[in-house]
C-alpha positions as CSV (number, residue, x, y, z in Angstrom):
1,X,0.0,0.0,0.0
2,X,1.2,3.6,-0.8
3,X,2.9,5.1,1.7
4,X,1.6,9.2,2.3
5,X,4.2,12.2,2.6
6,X,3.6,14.7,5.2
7,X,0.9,17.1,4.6
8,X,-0.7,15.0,1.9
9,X,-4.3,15.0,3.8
10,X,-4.1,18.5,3.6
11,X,-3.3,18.9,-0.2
12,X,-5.6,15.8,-1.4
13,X,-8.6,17.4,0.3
14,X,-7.7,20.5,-1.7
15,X,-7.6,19.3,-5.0
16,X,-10.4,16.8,-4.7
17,X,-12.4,20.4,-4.5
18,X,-10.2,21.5,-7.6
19,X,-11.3,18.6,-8.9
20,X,-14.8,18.9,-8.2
21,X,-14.7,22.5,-9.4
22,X,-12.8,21.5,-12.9
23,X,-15.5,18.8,-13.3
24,X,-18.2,21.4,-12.7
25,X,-16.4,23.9,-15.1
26,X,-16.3,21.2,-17.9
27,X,-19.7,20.1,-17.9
28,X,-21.0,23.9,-17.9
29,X,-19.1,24.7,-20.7
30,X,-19.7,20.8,-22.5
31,X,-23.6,21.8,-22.3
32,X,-22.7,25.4,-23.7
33,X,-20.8,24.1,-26.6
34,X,-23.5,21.4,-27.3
35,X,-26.2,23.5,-27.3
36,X,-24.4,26.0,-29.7
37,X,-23.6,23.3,-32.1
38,X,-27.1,22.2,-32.5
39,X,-28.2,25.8,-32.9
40,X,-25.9,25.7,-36.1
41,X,-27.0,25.8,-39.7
42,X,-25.6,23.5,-41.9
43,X,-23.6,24.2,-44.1
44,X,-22.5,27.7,-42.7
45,X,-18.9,28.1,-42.2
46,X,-17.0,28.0,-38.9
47,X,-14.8,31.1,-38.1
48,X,-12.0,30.9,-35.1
49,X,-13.8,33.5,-34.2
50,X,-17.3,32.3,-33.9
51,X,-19.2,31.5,-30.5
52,X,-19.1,27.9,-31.5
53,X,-15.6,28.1,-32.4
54,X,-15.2,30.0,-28.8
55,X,-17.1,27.7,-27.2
56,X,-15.3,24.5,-28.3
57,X,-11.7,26.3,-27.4
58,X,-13.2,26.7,-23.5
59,X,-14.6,22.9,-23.3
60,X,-10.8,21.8,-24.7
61,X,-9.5,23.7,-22.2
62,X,-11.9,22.5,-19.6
63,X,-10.7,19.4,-20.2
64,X,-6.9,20.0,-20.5
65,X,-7.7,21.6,-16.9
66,X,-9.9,18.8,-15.3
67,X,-7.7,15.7,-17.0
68,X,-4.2,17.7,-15.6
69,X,-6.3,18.3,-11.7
70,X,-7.5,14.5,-11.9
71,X,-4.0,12.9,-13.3
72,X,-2.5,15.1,-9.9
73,X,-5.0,14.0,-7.8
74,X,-4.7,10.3,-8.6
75,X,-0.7,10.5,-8.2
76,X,-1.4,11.9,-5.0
77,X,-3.6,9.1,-4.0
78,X,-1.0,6.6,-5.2
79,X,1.3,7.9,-2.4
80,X,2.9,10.2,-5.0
81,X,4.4,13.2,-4.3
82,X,2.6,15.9,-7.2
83,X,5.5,17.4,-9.0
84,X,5.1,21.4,-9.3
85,X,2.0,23.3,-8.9
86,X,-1.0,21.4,-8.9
């Protein structure tokens, strides 16, 4: 079994509420992003500009954000200590 480091209590409690918080944040912006697409017209071009183009930038970041909090928090939880910020 995985041995903690000092203070790891501490710093798993706080990212399981990153965590929660990242999960939150991607599902908001998931829902925003999906309901934009289906508000689409076919056939209309996509500029990087574009709310849907906006939209989908956020929910890849969302992601990059909850998948880099999770990946930390499950390191942790493996008796890991996190390397740099978390």
């Amino acid at each position: 079994m995985p041995q903690p480091y000092p203070g790891s209590e501490k710093l798993k409690e706080s990212l399981r509420l990153r965590l929660q918080d990242a999960k939150s944040r991607y599902e908001a912006v998931t829902a925003h992003y999906r309901a934009l697409l289906q508000q689409r017209p076919e056939g209309v071009p996509l500029t990087p500009d574009s709310a849907l183009a906006l939209a989908r930038r956020a929910e890849s970041e969302a992601l990059a954000e909850y998948t880099r909090v999770l990946r930390v928090f499950i390191e942790l939880t493996n008796g890991k200590a996190p390397e740099g910020e978390p």
